[in-house]
PyMOL CGO cylinders between C-alpha atoms (Angstrom):
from pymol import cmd
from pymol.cgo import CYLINDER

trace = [
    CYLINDER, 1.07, -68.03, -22.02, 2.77, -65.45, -24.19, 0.3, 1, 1, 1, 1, 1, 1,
    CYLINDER, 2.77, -65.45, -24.19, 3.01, -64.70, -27.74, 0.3, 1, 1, 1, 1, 1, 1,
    CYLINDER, 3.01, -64.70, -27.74, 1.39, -67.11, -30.19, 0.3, 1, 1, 1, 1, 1, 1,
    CYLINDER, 1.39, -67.11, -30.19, 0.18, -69.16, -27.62, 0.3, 1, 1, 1, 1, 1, 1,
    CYLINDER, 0.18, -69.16, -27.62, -1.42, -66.43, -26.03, 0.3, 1, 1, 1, 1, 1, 1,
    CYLINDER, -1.42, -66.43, -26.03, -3.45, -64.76, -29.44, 0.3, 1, 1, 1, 1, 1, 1,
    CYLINDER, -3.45, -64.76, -29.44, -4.31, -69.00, -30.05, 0.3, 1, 1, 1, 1, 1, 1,
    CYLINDER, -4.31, -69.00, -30.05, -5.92, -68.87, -26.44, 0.3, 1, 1, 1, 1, 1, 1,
    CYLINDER, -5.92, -68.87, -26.44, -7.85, -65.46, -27.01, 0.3, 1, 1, 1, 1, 1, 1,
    CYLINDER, -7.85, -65.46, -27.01, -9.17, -66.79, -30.37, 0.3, 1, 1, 1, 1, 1, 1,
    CYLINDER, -9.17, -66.79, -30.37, -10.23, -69.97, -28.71, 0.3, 1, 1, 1, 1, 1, 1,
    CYLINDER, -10.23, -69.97, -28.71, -12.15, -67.80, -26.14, 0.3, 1, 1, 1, 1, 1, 1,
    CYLINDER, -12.15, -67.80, -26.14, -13.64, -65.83, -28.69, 0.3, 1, 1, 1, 1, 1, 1,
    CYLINDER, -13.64, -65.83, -28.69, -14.70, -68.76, -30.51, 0.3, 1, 1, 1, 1, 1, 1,
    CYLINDER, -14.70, -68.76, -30.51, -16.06, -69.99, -27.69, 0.3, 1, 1, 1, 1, 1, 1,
    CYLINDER, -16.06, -69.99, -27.69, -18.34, -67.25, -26.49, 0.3, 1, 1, 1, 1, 1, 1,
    CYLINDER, -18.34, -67.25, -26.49, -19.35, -66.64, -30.21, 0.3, 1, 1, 1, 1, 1, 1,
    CYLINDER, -19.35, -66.64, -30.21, -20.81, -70.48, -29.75, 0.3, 1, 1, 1, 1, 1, 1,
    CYLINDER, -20.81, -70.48, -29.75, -18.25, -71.75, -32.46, 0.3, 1, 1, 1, 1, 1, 1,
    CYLINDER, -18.25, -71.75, -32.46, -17.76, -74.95, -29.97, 0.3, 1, 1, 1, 1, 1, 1,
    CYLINDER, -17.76, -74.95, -29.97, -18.35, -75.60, -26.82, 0.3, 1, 1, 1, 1, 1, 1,
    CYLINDER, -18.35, -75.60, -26.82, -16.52, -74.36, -23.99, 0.3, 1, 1, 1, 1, 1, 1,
    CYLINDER, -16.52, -74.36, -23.99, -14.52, -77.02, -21.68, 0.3, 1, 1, 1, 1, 1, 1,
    CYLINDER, -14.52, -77.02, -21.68, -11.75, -77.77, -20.21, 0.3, 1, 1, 1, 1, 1, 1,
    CYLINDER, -11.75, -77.77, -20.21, -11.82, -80.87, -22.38, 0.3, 1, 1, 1, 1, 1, 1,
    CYLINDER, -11.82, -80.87, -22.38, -12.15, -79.21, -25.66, 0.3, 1, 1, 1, 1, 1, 1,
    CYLINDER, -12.15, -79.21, -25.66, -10.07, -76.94, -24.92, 0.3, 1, 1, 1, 1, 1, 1,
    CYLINDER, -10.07, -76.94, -24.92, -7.43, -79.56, -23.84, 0.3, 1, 1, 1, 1, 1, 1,
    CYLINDER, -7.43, -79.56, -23.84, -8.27, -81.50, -27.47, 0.3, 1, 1, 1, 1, 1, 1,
    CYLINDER, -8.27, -81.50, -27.47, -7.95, -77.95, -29.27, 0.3, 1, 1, 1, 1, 1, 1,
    CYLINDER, -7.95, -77.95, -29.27, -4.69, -77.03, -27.31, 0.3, 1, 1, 1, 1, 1, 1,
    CYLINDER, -4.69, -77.03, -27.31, -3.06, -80.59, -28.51, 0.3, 1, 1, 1, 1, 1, 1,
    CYLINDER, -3.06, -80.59, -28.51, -4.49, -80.87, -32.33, 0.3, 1, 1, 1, 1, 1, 1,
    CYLINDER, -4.49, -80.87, -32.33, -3.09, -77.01, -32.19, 0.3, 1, 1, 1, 1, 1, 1,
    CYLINDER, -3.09, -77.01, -32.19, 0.16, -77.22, -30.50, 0.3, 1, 1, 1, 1, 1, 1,
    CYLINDER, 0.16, -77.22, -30.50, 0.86, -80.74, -30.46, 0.3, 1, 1, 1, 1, 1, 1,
    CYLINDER, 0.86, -80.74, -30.46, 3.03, -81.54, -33.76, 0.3, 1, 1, 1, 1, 1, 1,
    CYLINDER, 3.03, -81.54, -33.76, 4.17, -78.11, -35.27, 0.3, 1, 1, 1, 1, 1, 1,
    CYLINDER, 4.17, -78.11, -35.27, 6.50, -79.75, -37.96, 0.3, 1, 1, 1, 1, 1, 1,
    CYLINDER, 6.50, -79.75, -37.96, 3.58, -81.46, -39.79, 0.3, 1, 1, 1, 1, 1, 1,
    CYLINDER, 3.58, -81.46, -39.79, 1.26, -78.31, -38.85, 0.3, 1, 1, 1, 1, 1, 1,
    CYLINDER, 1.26, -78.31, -38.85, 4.01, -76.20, -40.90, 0.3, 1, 1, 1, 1, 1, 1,
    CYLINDER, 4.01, -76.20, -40.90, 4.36, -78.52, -43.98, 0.3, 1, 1, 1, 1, 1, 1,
    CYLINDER, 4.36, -78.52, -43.98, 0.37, -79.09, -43.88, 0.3, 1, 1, 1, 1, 1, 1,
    CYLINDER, 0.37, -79.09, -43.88, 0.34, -75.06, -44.47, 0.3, 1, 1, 1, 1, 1, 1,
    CYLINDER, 0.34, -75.06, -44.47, 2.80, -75.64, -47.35, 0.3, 1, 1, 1, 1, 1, 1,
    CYLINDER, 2.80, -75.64, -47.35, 0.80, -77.98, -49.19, 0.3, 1, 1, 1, 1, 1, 1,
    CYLINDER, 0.80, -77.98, -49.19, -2.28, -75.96, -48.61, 0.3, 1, 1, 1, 1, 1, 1,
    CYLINDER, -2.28, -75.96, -48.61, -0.37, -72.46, -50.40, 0.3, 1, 1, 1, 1, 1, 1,
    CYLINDER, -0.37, -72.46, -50.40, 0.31, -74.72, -52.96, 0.3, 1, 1, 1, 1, 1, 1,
    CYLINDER, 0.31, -74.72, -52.96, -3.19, -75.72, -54.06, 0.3, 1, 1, 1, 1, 1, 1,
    CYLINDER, -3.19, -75.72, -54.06, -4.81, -73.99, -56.95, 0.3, 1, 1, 1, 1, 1, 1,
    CYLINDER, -4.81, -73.99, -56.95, -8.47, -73.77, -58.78, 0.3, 1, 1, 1, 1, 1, 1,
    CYLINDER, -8.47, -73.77, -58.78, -8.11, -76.82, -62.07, 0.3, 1, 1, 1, 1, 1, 1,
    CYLINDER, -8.11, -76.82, -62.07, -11.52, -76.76, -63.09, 0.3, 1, 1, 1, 1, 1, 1,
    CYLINDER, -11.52, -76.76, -63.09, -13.18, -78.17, -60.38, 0.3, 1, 1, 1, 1, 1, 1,
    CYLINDER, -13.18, -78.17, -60.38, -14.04, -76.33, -57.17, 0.3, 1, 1, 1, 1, 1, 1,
    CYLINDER, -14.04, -76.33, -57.17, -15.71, -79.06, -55.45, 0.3, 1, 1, 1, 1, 1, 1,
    CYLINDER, -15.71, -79.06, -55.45, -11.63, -80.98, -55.57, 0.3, 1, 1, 1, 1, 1, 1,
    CYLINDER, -11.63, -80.98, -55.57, -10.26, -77.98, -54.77, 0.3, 1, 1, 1, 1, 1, 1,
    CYLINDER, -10.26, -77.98, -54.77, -11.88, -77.57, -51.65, 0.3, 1, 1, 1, 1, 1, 1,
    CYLINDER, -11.88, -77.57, -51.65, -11.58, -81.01, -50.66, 0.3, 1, 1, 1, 1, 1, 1,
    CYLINDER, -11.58, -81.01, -50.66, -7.71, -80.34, -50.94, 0.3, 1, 1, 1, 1, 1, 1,
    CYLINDER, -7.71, -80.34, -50.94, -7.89, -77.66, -48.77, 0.3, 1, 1, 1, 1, 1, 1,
    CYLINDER, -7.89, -77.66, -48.77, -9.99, -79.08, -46.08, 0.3, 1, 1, 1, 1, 1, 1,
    CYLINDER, -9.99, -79.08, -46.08, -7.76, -82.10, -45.86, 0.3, 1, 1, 1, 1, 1, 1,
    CYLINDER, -7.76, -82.10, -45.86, -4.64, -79.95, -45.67, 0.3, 1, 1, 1, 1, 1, 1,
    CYLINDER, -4.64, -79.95, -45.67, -6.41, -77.54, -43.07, 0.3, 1, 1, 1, 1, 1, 1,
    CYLINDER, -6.41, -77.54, -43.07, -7.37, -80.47, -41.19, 0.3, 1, 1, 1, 1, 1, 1,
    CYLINDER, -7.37, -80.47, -41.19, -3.37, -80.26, -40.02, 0.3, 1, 1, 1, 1, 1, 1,
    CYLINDER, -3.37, -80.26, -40.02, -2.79, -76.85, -40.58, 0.3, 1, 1, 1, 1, 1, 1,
    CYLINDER, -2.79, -76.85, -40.58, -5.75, -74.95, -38.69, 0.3, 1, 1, 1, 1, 1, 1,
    CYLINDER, -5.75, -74.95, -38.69, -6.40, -71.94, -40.99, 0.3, 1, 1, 1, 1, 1, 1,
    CYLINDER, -6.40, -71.94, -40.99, -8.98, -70.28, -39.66, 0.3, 1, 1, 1, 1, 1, 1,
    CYLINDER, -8.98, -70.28, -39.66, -11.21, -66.80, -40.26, 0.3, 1, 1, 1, 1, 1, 1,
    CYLINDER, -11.21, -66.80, -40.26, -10.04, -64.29, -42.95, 0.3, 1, 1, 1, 1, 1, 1,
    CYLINDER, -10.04, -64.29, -42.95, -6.75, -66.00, -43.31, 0.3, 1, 1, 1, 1, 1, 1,
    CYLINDER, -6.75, -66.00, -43.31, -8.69, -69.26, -44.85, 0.3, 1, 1, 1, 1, 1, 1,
    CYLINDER, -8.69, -69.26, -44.85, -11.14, -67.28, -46.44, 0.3, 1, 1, 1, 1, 1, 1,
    CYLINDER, -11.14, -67.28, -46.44, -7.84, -64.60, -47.85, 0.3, 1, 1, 1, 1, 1, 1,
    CYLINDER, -7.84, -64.60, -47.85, -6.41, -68.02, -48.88, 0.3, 1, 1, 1, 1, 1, 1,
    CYLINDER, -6.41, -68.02, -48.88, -9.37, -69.38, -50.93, 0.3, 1, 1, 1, 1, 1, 1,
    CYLINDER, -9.37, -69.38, -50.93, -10.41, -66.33, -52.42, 0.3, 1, 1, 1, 1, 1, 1,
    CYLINDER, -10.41, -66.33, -52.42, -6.68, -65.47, -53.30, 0.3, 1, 1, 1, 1, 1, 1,
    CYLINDER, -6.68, -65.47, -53.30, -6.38, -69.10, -55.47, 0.3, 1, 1, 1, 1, 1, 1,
    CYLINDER, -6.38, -69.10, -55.47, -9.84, -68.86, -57.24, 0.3, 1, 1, 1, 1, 1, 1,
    CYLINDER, -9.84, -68.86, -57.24, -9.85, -66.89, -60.77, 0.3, 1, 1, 1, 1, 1, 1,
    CYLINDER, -9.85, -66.89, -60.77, -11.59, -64.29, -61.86, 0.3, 1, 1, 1, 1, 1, 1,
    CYLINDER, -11.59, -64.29, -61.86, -14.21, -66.05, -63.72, 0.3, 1, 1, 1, 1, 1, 1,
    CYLINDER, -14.21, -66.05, -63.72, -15.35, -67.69, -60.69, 0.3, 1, 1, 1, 1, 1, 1,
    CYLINDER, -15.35, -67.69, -60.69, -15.81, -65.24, -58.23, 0.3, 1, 1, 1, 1, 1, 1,
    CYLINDER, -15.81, -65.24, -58.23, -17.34, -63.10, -60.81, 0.3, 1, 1, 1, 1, 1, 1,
]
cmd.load_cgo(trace, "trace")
């Protein structure tokens, strides 16, 4: 494996040993599909999840971004950069 493929694969690992999932050759054959599989709707999944925003009510904006991360596969402080980066002020407090 080399570039992206290759920091997906050490992430999985490290996910792995941190007991994120478990670790198989069958997970990691599921993971390396849903991952790799359909990059196109990955890519516009990511789009659509840049483009949602805090409107009042957290609870629907996470629910938009879990069904758009479903496809895109955010993960760690990217997600968490993401989220943070779309809520105001008043809510993080």
């Amino acid at each position: 494996m080399r570039k992206y493929a290759a920091a997906w694969h050490v992430q999985w690992e490290r996910q792995t040993l941190k007991g994120i999932f478990p670790r198989s050759w069958t997970t990691y054959q599921n993971d390396l599909v849903l991952h790799f599989e359909d990059r196109e709707a990955r890519d516009e999944a990511y789009a659509d999840l840049e483009k949602v925003r805090y409107e009042g009510d957290i609870r629907n904006m996470f629910t938009k971004i879990q069904m758009f991360n479903d496809k895109a596969h955010l993960t760690g402080a990217g997600l968490m950069k993401l989220i943070i980066d779309r809520l105001p002020e008043k809510v993080l407090g």
